[in-house]
KOLDREN-402834 format. One record per residue: residue number from 1; y, z, x of N, C-alpha, C in turn. Coordinates in steps of 0.2 Angstrom, whole numbers, plus 5000, padded with zeros to 4 digits. Example, Ala and Ser with C-alpha at 12.3 -4.5 7.8 and 13.67 -1.06 7.14 Angstrom:
  nr  nc2  nc3  nc1 cac2 cac3 cac1  cc2  cc3  cc1
   1 4972 5039 5066 4978 5039 5062 4984 5039 5066
   2 4989 5035 5064 4995 5036 5068 5000 5039 5064
END
This chain:
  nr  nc2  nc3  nc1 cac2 cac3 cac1  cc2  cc3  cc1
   1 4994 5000 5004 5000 5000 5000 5006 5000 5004
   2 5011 4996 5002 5018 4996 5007 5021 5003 5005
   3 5026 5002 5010 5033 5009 5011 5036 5008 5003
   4 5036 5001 5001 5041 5000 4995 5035 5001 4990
   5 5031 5002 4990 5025 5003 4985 5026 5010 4985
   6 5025 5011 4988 5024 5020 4988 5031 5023 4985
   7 5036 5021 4988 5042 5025 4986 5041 5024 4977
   8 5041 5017 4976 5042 5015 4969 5036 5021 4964
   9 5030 5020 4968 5026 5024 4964 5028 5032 4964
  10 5032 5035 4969 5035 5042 4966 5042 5040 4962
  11 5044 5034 4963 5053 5035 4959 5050 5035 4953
  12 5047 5030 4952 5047 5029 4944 5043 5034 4938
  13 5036 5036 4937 5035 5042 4939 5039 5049 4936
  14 5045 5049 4943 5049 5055 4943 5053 5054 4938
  15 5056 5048 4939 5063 5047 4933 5060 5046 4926
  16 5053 5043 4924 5051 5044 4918 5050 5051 4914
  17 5047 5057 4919 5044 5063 4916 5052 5066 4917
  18 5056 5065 4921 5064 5067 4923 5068 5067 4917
  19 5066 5059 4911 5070 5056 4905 5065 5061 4899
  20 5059 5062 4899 5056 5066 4897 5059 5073 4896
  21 5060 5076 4902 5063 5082 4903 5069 5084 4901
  22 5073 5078 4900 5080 5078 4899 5081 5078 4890
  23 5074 5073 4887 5076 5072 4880 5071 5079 4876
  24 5067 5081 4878 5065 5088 4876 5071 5097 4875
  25 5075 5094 4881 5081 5099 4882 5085 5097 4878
  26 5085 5093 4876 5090 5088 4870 5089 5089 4864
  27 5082 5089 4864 5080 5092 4856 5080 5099 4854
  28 5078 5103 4859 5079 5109 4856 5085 5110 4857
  29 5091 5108 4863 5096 5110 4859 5101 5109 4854
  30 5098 5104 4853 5101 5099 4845 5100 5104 4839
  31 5092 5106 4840 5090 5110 4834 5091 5116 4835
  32 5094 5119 4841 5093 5127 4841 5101 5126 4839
  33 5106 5124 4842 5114 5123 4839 5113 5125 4833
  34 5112 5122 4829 5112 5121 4822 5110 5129 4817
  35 5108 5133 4823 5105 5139 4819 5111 5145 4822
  36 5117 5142 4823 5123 5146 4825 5128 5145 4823
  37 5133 5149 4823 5138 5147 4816 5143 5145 4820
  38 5145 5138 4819 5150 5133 4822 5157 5139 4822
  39 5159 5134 4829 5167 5138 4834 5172 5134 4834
  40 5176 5135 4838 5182 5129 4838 5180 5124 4842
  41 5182 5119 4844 5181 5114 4849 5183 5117 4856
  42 5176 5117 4860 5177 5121 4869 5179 5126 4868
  43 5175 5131 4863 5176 5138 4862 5169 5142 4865
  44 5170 5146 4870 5165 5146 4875 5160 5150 4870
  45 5163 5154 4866 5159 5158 4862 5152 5156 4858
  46 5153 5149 4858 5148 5146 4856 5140 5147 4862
  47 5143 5148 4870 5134 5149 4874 5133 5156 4872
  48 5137 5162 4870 5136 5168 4870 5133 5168 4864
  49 5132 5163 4859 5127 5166 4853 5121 5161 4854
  50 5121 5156 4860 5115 5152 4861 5107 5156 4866
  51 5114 5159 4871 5111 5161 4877 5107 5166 4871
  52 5107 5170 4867 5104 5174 4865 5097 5173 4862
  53 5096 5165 4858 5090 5162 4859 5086 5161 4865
  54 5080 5162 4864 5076 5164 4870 5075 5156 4871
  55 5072 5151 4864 5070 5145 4867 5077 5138 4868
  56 5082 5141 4867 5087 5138 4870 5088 5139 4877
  57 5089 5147 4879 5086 5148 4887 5081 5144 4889
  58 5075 5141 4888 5070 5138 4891 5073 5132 4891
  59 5076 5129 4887 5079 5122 4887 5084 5121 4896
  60 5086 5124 4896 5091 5124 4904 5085 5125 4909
  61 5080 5128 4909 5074 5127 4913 5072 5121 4914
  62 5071 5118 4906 5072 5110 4906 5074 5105 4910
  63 5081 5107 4910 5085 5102 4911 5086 5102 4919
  64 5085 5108 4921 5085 5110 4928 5077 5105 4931
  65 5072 5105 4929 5067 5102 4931 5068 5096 4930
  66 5071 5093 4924 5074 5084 4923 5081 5084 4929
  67 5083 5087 4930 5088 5087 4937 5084 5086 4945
  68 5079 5088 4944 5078 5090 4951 5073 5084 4950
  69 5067 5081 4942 5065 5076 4946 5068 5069 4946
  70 5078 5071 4944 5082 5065 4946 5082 5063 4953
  71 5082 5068 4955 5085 5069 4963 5081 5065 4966
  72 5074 5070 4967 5067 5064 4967 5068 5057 4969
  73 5069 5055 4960 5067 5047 4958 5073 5043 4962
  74 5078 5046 4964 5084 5043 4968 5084 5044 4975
  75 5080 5047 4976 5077 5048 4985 5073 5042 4985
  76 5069 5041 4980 5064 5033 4984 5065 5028 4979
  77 5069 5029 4975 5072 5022 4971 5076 5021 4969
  78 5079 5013 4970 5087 5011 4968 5087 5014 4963
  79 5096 5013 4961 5101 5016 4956 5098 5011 4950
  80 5097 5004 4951 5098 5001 4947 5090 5000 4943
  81 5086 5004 4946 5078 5005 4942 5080 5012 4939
  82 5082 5016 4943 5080 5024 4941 5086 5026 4933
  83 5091 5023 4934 5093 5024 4930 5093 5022 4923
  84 5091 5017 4923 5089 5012 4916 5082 5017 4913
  85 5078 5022 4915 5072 5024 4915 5075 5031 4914
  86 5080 5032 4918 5082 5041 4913 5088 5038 4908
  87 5090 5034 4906 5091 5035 4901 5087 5034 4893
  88 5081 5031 4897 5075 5031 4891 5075 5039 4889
  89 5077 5044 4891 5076 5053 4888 5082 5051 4880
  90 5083 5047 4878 5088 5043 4869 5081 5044 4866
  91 5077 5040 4868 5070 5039 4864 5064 5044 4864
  92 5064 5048 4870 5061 5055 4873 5062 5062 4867
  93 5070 5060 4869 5073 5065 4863 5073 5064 4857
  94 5074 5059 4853 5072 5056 4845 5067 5058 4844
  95 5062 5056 4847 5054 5057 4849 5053 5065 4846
  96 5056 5069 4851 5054 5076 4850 5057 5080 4848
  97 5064 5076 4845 5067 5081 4839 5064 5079 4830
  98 5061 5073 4831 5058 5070 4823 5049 5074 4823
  99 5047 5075 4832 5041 5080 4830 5042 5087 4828
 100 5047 5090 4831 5049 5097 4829 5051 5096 4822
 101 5054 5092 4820 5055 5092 4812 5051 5091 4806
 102 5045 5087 4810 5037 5087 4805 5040 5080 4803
 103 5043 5075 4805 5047 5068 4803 5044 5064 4806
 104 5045 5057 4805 5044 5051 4808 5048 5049 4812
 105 5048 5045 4817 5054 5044 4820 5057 5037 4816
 106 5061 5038 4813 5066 5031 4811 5066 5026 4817
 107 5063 5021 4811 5063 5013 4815 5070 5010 4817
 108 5075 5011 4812 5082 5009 4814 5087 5013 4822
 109 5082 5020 4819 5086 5022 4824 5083 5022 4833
 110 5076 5021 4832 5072 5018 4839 5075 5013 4841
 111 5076 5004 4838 5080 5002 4838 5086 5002 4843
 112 5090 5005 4840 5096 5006 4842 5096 5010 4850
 113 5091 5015 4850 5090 5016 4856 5089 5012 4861
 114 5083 5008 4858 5081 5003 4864 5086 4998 4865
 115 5092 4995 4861 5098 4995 4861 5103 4996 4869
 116 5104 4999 4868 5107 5004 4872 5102 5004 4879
 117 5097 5006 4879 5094 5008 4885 5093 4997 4889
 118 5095 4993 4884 5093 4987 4886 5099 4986 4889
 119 5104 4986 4885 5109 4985 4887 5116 4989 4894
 120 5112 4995 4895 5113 4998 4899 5108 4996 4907
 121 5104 4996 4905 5099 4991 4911 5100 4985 4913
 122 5103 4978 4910 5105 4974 4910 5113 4973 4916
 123 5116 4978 4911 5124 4977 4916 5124 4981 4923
 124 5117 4987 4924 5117 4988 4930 5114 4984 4934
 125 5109 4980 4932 5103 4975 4936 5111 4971 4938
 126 5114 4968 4934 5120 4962 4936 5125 4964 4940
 127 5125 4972 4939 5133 4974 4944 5130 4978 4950
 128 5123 4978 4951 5121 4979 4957 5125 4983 4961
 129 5128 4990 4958 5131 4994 4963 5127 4996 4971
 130 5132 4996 4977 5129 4996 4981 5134 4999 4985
 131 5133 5003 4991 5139 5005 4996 5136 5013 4996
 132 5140 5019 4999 5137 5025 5002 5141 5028 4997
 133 5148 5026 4994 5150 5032 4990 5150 5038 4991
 134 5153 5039 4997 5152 5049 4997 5158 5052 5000
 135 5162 5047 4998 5168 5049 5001 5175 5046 4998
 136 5182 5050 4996 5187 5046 4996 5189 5039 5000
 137 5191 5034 4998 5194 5029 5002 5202 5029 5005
 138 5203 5033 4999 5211 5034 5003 5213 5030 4998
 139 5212 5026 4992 5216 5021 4986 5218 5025 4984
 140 5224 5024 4980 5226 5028 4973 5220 5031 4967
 141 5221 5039 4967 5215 5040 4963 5219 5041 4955
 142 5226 5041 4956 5229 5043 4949 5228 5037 4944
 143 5227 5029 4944 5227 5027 4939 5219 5028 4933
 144 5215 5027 4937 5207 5031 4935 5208 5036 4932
 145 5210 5042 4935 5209 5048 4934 5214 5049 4927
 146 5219 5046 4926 5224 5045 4919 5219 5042 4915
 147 5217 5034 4916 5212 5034 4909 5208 5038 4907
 148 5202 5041 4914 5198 5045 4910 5200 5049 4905
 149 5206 5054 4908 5210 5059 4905 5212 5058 4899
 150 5216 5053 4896 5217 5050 4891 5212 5047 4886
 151 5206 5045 4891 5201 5042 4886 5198 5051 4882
 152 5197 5056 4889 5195 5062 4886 5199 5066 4878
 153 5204 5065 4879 5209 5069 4877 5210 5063 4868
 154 5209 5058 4870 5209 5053 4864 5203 5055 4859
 155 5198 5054 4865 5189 5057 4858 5191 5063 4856
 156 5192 5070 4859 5193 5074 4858 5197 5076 4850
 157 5203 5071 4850 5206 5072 4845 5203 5067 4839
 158 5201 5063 4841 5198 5059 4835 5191 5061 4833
 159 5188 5069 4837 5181 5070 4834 5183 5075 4831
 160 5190 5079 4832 5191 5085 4828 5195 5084 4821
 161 5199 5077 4819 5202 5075 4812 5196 5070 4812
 162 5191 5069 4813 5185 5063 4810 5180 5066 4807
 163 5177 5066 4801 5171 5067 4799 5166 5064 4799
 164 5160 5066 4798 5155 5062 4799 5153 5061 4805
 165 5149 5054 4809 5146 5051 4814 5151 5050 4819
 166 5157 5049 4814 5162 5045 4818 5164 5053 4823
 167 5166 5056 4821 5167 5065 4826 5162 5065 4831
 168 5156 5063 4827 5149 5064 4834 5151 5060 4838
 169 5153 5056 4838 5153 5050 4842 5158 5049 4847
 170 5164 5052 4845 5170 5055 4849 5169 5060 4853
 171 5167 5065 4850 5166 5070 4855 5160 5067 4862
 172 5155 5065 4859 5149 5061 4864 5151 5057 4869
 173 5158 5054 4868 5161 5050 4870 5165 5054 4876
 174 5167 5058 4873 5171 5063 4879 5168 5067 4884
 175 5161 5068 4883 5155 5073 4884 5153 5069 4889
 176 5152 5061 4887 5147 5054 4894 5154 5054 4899
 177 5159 5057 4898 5166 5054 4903 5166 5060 4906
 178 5165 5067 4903 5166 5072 4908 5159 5072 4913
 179 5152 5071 4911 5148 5071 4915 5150 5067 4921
 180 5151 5060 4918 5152 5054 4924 5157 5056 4928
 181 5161 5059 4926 5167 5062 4932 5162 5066 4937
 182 5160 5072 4934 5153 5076 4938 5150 5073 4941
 183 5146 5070 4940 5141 5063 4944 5146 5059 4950
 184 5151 5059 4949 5154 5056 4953 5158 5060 4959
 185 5159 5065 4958 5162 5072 4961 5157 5073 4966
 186 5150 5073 4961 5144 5077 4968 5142 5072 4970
 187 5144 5068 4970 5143 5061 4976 5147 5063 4981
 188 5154 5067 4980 5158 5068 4988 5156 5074 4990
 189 5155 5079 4985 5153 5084 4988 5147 5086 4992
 190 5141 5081 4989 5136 5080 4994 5138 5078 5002
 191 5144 5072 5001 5144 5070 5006 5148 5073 5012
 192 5150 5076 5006 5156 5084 5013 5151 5086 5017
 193 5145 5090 5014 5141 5094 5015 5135 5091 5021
 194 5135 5085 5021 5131 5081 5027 5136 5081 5034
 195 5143 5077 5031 5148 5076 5036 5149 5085 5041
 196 5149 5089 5038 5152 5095 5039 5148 5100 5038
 197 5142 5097 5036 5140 5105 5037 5140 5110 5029
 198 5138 5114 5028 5137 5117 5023 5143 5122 5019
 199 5146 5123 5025 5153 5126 5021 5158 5122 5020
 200 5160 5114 5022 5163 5109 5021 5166 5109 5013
 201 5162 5108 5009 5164 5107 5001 5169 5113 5000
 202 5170 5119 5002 5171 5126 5000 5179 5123 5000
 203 5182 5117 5007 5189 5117 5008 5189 5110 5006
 204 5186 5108 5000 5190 5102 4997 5190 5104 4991
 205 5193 5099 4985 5194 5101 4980 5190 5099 4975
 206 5186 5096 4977 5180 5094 4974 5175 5099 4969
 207 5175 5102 4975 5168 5105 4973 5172 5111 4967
 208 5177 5112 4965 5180 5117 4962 5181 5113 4957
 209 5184 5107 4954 5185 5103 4952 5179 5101 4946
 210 5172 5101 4950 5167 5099 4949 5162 5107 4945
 211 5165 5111 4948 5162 5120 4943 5169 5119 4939
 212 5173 5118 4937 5177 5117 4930 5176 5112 4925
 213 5174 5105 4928 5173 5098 4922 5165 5100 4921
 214 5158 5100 4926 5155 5103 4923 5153 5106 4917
 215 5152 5114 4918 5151 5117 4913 5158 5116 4906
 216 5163 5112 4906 5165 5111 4900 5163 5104 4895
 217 5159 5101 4900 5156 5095 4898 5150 5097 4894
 218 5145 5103 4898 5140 5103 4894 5143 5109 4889
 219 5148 5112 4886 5150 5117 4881 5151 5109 4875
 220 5154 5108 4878 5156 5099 4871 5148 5097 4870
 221 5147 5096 4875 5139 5091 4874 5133 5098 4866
 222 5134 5105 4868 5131 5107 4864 5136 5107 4857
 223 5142 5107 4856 5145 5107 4851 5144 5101 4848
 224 5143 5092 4851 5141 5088 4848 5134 5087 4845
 225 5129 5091 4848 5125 5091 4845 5124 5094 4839
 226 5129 5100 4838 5128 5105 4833 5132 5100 4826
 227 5136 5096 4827 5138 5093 4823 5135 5088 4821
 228 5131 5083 4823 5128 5077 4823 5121 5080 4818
 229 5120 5075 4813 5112 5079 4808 5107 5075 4814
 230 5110 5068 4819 5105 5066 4820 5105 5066 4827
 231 5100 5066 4834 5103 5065 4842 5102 5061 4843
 232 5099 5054 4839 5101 5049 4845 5109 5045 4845
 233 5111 5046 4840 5118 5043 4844 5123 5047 4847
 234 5121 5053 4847 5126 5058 4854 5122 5057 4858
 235 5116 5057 4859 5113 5056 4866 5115 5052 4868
 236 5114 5044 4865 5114 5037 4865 5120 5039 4869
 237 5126 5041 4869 5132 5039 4869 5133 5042 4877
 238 5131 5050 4876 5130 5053 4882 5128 5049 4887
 239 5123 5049 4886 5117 5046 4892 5117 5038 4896
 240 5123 5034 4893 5126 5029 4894 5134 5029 4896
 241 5138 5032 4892 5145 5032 4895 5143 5037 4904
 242 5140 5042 4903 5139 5045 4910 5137 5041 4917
 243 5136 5037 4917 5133 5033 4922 5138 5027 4924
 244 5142 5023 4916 5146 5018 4919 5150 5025 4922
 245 5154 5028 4919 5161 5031 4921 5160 5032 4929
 246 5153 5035 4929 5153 5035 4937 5153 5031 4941
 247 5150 5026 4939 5150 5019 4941 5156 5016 4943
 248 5160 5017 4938 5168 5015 4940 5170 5021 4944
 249 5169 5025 4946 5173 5030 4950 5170 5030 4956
 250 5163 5025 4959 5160 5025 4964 5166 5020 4969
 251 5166 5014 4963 5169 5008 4963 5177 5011 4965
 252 5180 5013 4963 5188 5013 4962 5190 5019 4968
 253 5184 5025 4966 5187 5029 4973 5183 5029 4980
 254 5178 5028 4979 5173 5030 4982 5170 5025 4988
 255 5175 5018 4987 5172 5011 4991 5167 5009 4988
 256 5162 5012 4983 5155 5006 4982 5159 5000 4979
 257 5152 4994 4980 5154 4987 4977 5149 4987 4972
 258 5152 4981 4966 5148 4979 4961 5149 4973 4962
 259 5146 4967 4959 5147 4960 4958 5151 4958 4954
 260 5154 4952 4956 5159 4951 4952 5161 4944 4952
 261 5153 4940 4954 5156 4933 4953 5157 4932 4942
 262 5160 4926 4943 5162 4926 4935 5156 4924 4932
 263 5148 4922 4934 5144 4923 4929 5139 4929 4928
 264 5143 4931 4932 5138 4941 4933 5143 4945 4929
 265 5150 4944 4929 5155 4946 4923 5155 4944 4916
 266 5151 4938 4916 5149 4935 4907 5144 4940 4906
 267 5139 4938 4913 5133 4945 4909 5133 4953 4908
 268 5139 4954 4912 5142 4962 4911 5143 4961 4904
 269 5147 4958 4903 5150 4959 4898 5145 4957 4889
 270 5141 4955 4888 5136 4952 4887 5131 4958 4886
 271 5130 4962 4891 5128 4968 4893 5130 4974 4887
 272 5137 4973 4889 5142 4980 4886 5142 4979 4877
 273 5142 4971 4875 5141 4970 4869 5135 4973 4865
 274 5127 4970 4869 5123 4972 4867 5121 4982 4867
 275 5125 4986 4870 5126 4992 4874 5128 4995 4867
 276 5136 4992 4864 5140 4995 4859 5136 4994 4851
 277 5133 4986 4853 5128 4986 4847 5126 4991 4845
 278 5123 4993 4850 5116 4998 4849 5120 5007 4847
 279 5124 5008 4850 5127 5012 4847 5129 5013 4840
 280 5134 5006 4838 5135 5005 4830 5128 5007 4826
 281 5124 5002 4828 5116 5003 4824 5115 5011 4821
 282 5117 5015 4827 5112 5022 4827 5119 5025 4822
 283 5125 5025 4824 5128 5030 4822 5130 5025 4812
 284 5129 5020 4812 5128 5019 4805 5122 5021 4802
 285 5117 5021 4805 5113 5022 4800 5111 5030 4801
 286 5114 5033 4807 5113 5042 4806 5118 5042 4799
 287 5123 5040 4798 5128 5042 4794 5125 5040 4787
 288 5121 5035 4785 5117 5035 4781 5112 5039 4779
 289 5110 5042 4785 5105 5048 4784 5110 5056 4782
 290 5113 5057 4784 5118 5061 4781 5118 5060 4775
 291 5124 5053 4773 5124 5054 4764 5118 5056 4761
 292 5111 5055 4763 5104 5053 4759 5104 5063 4760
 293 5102 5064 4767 5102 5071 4765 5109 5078 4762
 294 5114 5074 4762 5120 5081 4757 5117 5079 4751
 295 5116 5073 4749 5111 5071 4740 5106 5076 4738
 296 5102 5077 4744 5095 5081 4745 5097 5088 4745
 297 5101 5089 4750 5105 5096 4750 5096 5100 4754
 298 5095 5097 4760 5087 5099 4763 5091 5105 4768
 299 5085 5110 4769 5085 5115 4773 5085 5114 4779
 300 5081 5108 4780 5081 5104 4787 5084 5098 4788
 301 5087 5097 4794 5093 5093 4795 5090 5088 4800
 302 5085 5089 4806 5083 5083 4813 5080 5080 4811
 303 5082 5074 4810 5079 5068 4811 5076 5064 4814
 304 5079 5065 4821 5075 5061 4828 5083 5056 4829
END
């Protein structure tokens, strides 16, 4: 077996049971949410009535094991294989929020996953990110950093006056752009940490920067769950805005390249339509599922 054989057979593997781990921690805390009494938006007081759940505690166990077997699948496999395969944890998680709920998984909304999970495969196989990224470039980092903010700050307000899917969807929105900041953050501060040695990250701003967007990313992430009756389209959304945004933040501060002749820009884009599709799918037809259950008026609410 070759060196490329072997790595593949641990990346892929890792990044599978990785998307696994990731969509399991997603369903319990979809459904364990849901059994707390809603806060204001990034009201912290919402982990202090979670933490008190013992299998919501398990769930960060989870997630910690789906972290660690990212690490893994990105030590012996490109970004542009590993990636598209942890985002397969949209279908992991549907999967094992509609078992936990004694449900089918909805064919509309598997669907829509696989949507998403194409379409996000697609634009990275064509934009073929590539470079070391572990370090500022010295470019202007304020234009970037003003969209994200404004894009944050725009979901944020349109999930808190939106009702319905449309709210889920905004805040999930805000939830994939604070991640992808993080993802992108611990790209420098790994790379402080090689350059410098292990106290290095303490004197840049990163790594502070990175324990503040963090844990506010995943406080949102569980309030979007606690709103949405369904997870795949906040996960959908999660699990997809968090990789471009990083993606752009490799690119713009970071030095990495992506592709950019103009037929790899049709199929980006091509890409992004079939992506957004697949979102609309999930979050129409979860918001069908909603009006069909407020009619019902069911005790139980996951439907995958």
């Amino acid at each position: 077996m070759s060196a490329d054989s072997t790595e593949l057979a641990i990346a892929v593997p890792a990044a599978v049971l990785g998307a696994a781990s990731f969509g399991l921690a997603s369903a319990i805390q979809h459904r364990v949410t849901k059994q707390v009494p809603r806060v204001n938006a990034l009201n912290p007081r919402l982990l202090w009535q979670l933490v008190r759940k013992p299998i919501w505690v398990l769930s960060i166990g989870t997630v910690v094991v789906g972290l660690s077997l990212q690490v893994i699948a990105l030590a012996f496999g490109p970004l542009v294989l590993v990636q598209p395969l942890l985002v397969t944890s949209v279908l992991f998680g549907a999967s094992f929020a509609a078992w936990m709920a004694h449900r089918r998984l909805d064919v509309v909304l598997l669907l829509g996953g696989l949507a998403c999970i194409a379409g996000l495969s697609a634009f990275l196989v064509l934009a073929r990110p590539s470079g070391e990224g572990t370090g500022f470039t010295g470019d202007p980092v304020a234009p970037l950093a003003s969209v994200l903010a404004l894009l944050v700050i725009a979901a944020l307000l349109l999930g808190r006056f939106s009702a319905g899917e449309v709210g889920v969807v905004a805040w999930a929105l805000a939830t994939g752009v604070l991640y992808g900041i993080t993802a992108g953050l611990i790209k420098v501060v790994a790379g402080e940490a090689r350059a410098g040695g292990i106290a290095a990250p303490f004197q840049h701003w990163s790594l502070y920067l990175v324990c503040l967007i963090g844990p506010i990313g995943f406080l949102l992430s569980q309030q979007t769950f606690q709103r949405g009756l369904v997870i795949s389209p906040a996960l959908a959304v999660i699990t997809t805005v968090d990789p471009l945004v990083s993606a752009a933040i490799g690119v713009s501060w970071l030095g990495e390249r992506i592709e950019t002749t103009p037929g790899v820009v049709l199929g980006e884009v091509l890409a992004a339509v079939v992506l957004v599709g697949g979102i609309v799918v999930l979050s129409r037809r979860s918001e069908q599922l909603r009006k069909a259950a407020e009619r019902r008026d069911p005790t139980e609410s996951s439907w995958g």
